[in-house]
C-alpha positions in Angstrom: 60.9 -57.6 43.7 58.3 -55.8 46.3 54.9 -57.1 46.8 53.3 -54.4 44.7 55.9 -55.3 41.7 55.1 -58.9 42.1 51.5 -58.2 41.8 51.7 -55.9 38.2 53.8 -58.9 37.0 51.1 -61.4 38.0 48.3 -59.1 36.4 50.2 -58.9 33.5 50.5 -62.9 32.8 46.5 -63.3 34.0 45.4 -65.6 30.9 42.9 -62.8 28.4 39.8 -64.5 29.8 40.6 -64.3 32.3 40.4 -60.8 33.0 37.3 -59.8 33.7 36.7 -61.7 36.6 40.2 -60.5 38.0 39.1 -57.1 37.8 36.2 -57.7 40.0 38.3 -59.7 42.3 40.7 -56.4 42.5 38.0 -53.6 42.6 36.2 -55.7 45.5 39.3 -55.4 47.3 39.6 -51.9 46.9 35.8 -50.5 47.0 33.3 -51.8 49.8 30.5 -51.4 46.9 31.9 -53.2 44.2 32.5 -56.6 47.3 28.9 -55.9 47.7 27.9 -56.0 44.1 30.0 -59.0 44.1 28.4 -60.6 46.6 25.1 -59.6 45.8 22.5 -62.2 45.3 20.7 -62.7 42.4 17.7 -60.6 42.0 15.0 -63.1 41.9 11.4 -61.4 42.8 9.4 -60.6 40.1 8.9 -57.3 39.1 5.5 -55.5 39.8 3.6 -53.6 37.2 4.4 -50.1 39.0 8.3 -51.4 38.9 8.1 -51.9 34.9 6.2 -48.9 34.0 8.8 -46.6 35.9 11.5 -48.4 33.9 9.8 -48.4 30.9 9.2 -44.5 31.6 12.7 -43.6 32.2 14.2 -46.0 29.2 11.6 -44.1 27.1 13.3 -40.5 28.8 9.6 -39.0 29.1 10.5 -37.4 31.6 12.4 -33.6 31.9 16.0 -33.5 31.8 17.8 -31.4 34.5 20.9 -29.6 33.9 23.4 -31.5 36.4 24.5 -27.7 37.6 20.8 -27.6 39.0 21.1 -30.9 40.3 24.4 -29.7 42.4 22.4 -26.6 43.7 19.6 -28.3 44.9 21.5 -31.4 46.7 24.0 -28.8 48.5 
């Protein structure tokens, strides 16, 4: 059995809840910025008014939509 054999037959016995934090593990691994999300610390300042209203604002979708072929255009 190769390494990479070994490993879909250890992912496939990984007890149900299990799972979710094994993905993470495995995506860390793979992606530099899912280890950082990983790693991240907890966000723990408080948010400011000016932080809340612009959530608030884009939850609320106030603002214009942009077709994404626009979007392309102008970030190229």
């Amino acid at each position: 059995m190769t390494a990479r054999e070994e490993l879909h037959h250890l992912v496939d016995h990984i007890p149900e809840n299990d799972v979710r934090t094994t993905r993470k593990l495995l995506r860390a691994l793979v992606d530099p910025v899912e280890l950082a999300i990983l790693l991240a610390g907890e966000d723990d300042e408080p948010e400011s008014e000016g932080e809340r209203d612009a959530a608030e604002a884009a939850l609320a979708g106030s603002g214009a939509d942009v077709p994404f072929e626009r979007l392309r255009r102008t970030r190229r």
